[in-house]
PAKOLDREN-956803 format. One record per residue: x, y, z of N, C-alpha, C, O in turn; residue in one letter. Coordinates in steps of 0.2 Angstrom, whole numbers, padded with zeros to 4 digits, always signed. Atoms other than C-alpha are relative to their C-alpha. Example, Ala and Ser with C-alpha at 12.3 -4.5 7.8 and 13.67 -1.06 7.14 Angstrom:
2
+0004-0006+0000+0062-0022+0039+0004+0006+0000+0009+0005+0003a/-0004-0006-0001+0068-0005+0036-0004+0005+0003-0001+0011+0004s/
This chain:
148
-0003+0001+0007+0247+0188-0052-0005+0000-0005-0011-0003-0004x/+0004-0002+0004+0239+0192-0068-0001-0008-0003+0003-0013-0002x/-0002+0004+0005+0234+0179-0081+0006+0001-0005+0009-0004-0008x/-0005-0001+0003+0246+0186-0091+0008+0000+0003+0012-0001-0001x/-0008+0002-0003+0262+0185-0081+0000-0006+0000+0005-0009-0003x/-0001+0008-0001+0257+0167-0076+0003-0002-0007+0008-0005-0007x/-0002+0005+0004+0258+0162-0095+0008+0003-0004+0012-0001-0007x/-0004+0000+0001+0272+0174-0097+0006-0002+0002+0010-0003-0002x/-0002+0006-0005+0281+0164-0082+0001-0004-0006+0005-0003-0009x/-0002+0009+0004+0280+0147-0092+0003+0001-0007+0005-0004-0010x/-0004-0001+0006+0287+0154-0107+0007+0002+0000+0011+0001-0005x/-0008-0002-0003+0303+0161-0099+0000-0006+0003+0006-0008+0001x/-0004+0005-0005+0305+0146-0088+0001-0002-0008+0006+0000-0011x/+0000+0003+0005+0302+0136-0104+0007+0003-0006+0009-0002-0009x/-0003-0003+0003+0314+0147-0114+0010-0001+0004+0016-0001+0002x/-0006-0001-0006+0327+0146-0098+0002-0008+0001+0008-0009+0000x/+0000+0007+0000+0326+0127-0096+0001-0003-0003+0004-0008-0001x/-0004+0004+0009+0328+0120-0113+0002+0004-0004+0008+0004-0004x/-0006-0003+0001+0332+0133-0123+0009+0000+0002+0015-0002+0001x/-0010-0002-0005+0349+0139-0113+0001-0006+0002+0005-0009+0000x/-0001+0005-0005+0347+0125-0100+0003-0006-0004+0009-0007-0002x/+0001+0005+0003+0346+0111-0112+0002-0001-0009+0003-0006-0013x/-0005+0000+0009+0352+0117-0130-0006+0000-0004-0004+0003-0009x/+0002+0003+0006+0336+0111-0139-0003+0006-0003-0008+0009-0001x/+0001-0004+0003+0334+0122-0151-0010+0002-0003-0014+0006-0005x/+0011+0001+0005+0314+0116-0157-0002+0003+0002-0006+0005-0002x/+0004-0004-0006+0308+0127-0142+0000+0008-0004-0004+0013-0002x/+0000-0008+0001+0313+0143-0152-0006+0002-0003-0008+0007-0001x/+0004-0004+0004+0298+0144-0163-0007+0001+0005-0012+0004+0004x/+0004-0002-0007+0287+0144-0147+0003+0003+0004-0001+0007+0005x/-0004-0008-0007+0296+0156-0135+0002+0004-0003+0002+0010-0001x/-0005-0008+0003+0307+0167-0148-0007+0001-0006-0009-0003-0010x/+0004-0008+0005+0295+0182-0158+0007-0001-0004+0012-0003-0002x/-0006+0003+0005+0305+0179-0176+0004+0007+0000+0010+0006-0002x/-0004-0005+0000+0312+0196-0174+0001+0004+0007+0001+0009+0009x/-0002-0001-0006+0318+0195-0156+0008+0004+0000+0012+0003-0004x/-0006-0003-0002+0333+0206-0150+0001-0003+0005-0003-0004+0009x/-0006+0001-0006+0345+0201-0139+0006+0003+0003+0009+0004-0002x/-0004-0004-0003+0358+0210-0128+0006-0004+0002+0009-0001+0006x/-0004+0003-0005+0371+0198-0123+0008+0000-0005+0009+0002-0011x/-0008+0000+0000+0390+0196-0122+0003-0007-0008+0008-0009-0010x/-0005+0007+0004+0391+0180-0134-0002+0003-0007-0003-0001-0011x/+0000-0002+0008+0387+0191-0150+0002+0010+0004-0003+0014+0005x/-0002-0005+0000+0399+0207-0145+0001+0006-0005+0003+0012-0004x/+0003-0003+0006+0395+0214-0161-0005+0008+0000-0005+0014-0001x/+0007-0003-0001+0378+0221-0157-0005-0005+0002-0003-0011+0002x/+0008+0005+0001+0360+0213-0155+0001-0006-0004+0002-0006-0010x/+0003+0004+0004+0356+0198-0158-0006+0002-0005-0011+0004-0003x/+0005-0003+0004+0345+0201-0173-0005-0006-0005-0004-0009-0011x/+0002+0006+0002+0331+0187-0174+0002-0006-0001+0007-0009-0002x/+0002+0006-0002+0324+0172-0170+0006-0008-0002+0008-0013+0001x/-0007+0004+0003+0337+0163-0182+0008+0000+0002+0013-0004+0003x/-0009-0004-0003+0353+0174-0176-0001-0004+0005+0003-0009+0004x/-0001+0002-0005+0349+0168-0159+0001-0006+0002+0003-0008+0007x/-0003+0007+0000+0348+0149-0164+0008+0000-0001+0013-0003+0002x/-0009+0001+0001+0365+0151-0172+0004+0001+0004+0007-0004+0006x/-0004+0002-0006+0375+0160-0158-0001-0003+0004+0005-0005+0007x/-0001+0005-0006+0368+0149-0144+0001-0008-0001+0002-0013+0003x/-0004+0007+0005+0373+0132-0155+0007-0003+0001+0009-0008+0003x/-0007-0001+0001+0390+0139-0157+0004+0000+0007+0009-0003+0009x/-0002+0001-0007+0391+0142-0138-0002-0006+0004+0002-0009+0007x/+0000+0005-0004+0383+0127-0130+0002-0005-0002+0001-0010+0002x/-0002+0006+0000+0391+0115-0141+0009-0001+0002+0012-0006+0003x/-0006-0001-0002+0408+0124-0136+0000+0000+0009+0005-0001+0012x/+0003+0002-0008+0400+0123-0117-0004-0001+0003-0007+0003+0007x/+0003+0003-0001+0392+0110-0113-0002-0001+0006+0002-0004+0010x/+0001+0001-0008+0382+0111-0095+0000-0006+0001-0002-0011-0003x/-0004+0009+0000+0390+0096-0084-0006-0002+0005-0007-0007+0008x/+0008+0003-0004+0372+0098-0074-0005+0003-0003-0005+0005-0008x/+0005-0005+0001+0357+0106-0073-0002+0006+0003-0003+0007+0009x/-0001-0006-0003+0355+0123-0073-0004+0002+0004-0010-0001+0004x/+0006-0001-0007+0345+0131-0058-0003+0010-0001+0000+0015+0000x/+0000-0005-0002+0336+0144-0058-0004+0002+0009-0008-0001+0013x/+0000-0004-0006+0336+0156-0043-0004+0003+0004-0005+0002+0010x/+0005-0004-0002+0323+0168-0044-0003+0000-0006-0001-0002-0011x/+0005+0001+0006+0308+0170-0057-0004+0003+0002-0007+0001+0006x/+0006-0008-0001+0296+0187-0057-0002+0001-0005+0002+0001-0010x/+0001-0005+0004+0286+0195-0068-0002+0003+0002-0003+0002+0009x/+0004-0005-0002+0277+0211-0069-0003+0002-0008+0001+0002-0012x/+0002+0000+0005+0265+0216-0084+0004-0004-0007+0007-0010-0007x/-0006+0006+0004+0275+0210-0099+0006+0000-0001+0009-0003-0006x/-0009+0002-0001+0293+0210-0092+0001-0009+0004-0004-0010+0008x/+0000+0004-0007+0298+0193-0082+0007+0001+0001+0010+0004-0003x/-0009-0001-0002+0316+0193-0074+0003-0008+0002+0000-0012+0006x/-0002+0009-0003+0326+0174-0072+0007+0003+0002+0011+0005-0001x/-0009+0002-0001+0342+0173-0062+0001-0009+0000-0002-0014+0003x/-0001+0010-0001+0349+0155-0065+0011+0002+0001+0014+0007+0000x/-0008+0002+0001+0368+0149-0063+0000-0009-0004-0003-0015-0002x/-0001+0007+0003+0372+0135-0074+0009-0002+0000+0013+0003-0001x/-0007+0000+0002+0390+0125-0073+0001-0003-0007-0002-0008-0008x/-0002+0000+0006+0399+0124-0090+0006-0003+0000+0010-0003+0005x/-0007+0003-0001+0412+0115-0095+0002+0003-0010-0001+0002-0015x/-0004-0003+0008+0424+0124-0112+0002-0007-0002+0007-0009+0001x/-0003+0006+0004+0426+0107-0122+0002+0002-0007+0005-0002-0011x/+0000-0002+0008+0427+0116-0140+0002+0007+0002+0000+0010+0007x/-0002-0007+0001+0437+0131-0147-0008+0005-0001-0014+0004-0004x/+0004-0005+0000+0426+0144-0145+0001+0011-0004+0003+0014+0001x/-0002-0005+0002+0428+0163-0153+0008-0002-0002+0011+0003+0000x/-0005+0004+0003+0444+0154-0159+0006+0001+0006+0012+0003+0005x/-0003+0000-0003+0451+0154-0140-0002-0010+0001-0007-0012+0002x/+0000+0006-0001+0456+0134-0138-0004-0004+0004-0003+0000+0009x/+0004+0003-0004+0445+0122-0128+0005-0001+0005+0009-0005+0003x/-0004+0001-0006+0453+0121-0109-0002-0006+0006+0000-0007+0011x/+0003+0004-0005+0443+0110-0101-0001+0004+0005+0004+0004+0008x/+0002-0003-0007+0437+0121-0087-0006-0002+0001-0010-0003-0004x/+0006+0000-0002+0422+0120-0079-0002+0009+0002+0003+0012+0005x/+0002-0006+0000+0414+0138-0077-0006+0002+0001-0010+0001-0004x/+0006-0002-0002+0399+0143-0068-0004+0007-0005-0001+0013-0004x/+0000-0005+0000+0389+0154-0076-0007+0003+0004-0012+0000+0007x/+0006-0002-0004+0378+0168-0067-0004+0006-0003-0002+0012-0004x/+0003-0007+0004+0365+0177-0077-0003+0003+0003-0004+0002+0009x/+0009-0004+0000+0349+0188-0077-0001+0002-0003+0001+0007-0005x/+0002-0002+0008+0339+0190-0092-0006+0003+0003-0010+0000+0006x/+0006-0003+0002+0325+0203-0094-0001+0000-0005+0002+0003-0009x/+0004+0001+0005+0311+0198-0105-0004+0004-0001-0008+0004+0003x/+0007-0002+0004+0299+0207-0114-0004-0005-0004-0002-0007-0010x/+0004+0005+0002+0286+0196-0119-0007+0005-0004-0011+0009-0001x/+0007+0000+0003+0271+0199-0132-0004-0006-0005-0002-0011-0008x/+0002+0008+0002+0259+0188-0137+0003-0006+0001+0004-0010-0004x/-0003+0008+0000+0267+0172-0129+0006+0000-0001+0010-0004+0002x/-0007+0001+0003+0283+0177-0137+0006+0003+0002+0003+0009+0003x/-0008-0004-0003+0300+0185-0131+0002+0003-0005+0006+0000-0009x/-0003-0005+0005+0303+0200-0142+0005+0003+0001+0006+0007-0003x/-0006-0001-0002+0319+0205-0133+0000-0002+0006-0005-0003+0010x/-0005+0003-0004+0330+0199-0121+0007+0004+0004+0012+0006+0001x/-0007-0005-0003+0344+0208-0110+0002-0004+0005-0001-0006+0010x/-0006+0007-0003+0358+0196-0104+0004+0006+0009+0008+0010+0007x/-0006-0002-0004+0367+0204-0087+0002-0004+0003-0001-0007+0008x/-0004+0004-0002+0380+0193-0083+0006+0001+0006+0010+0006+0007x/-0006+0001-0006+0392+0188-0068+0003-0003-0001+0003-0008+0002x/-0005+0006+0005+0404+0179-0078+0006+0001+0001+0009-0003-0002x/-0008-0004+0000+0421+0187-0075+0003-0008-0002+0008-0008-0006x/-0005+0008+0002+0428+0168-0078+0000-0001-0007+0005-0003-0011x/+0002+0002+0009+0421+0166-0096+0004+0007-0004+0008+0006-0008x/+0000-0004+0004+0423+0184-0100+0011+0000+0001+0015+0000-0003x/-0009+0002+0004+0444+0182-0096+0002-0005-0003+0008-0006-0004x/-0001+0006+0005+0443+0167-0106+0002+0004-0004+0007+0005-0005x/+0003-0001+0009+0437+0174-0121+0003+0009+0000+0003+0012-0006x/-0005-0007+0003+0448+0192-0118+0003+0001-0006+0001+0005-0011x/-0006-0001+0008+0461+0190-0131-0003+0000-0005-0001+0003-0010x/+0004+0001+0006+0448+0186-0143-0005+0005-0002-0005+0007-0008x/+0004-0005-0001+0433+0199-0137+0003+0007+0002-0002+0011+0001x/-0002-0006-0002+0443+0214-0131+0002+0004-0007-0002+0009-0007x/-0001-0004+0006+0449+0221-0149-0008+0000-0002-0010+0006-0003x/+0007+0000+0004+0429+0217-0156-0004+0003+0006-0010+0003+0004x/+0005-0004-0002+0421+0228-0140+0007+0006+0001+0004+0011+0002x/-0002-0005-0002+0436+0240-0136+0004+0003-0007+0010+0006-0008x/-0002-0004+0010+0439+0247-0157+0002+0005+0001+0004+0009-0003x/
């Protein structure tokens, strides 16, 4: 393994582990490039579009679901400046969300995020999710905003 994966490694974990895992926001301006893209389902819209965007929706989402553990990752690779993370975190829906009501459920989720990383930082981000629980949650809400 290069020098360069190893430190790309500790920036995705770090990014996987507190950011997502943990919520805490502080970690963005050391892991997220201020004009990061992002791919995922909790901005159905399009891309997340920068370092700020990306505080706001995942705010929005984990104060709406709250992990009732610690998230685990799975598996953890790089290769030049990509890394790949599978984790499953359980979530619990306490707060309305996309304006579908809080149910109390618990819902595991199962990602896999490819990173591209420069210089230390995460310049995009590509969410593939196993969620089928979250995503029929959030249908009645998300279905008219991805199927126009």
């Amino acid at each position: 393994m290069t020098e360069l994966e190893t430190q790309n490694l500790a920036v995705a974990r770090k990014f996987i582990e507190q950011f997502l895992g943990k919520g805490d926001m502080s970690v963005a301006e050391a892991v997220l490039d201020e004009n990061v893209q992002a791919i995922t389902g909790l901005k159905p819209s399009g891309p997340i579009d920068g370092r700020e965007e990306y505080k706001q929706v995942f705010t929005a989402f984990y104060d709406a679901f709250p992990p009732i553990s610690d998230l685990v990752i799975e598996d953890i690779f790089a290769a030049n400046d990509r890394v790949v993370v599978r984790f499953r975190s359980p979530q619990k829906h306490t707060k309305d969300f996309f304006g579908v009501p809080a149910t109390g459920r618990v819902i595991t989720l199962i990602e896999a995020h490819i990173m591209r990383l420069r210089d230390g930082k995460i310049v995009e981000n590509i969410v593939s999710a196993t969620n089928l629980e979250f995503e029929m949650l959030m249908a009645p809400v998300l279905i008219p905003l991805i199927l126009k």
